[in-house]
N, C-alpha and C positions, 0 to 999 in steps of 0.2 A: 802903607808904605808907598812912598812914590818912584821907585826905580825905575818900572816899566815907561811911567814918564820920563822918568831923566834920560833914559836910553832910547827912546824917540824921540826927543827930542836931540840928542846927539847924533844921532843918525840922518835925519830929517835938514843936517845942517851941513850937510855932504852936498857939495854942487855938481849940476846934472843929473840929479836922481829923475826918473824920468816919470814918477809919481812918488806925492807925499806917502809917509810909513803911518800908518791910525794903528788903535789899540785894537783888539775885536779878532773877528776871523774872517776869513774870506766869504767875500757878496758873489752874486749873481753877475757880475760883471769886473771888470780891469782894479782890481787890487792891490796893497803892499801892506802885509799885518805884522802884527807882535802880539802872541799870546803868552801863557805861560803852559807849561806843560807838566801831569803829573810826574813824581818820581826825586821831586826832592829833597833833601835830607838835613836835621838837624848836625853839624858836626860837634858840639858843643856848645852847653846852657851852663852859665853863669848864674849864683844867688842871687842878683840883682834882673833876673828876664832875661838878658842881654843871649843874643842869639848869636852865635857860627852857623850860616847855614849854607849848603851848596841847592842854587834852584835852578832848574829847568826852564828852558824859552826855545823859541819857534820863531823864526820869520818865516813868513808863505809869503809869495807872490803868485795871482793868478792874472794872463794875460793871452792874447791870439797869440803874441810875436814870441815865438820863442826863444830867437836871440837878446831880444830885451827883457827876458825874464832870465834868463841864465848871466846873463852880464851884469843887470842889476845886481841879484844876491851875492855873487864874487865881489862887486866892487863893496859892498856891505862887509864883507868876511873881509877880505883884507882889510879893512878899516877898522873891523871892532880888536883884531890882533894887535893893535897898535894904541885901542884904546886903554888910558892910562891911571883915569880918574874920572870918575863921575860925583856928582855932588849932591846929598840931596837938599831940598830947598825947603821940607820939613821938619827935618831931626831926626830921619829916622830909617835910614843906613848910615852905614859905612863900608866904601866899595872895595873890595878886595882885590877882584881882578876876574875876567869874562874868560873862557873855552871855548874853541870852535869846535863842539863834539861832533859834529857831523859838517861835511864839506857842502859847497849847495846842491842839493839832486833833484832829476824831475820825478816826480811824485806823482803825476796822475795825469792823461790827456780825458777832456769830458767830450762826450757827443756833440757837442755846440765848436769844438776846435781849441776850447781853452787848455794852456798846459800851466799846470801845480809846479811851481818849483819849490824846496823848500831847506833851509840852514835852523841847523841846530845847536844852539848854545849853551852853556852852564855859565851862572855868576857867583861868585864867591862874596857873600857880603854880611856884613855885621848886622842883623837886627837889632835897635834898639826900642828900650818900651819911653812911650810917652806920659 
């Protein structure tokens, strides 16, 4: 399924982001990820495979400047609230509609001066089988 893509790259297409979004988790230095998160759920399975499913995401940012980590994920969150349709370029969603479960918060300062910030989202999207 290519969601995770679709939605980095819709993200990724937001001008002034002050670093590109990658798939992965956060590195040893200056940051902006998209993972997925445990805790998703089938809402309904159709005879034919076809999936309802609600799933779990994450963007982290980790960076020194803590006002460009805190103003990055905001300006991400009010954007994905607005998002309306993503597409996928496989066959294999169909996109229902994103939550902002969580607002963006700072999640951890490390030894080194970096701080974690971190937005948490739910996507509502049709699995389909191939």
């Amino acid at each position: 399924m290519d969601f995770m893509e679709r939605l980095k790259d819709n993200i990724n297409s937001l001008p002034d982001l002050p670093m590109k979004l990658t798939l992965g988790y956060l590195t040893a230095k200056d940051s902006l990820v998209l993972y997925a998160l445990p805790g998703g759920q089938v809402i309904r399975e159709y005879y034919d495979g076809v999936k309802d499913q609600s799933l779990n995401y994450e963007i982290g940012i980790k960076t020194k400047d803590q006002q460009k980590a805190n103003a990055t994920l905001w300006q991400i969150q009010t954007h994905l609230e607005q998002v309306e349709e993503l597409i996928s370029k496989d066959s294999s969603f169909q996109f229902q509609k994103l939550r902002v479960s969580n607002k963006p918060f700072l999640s951890d300062q490390d030894e080194q001066g970096f701080f974690i910030y971190l937005l948490d989202i739910t996507a509502d999207l049709t699995t389909l089988k191939k």
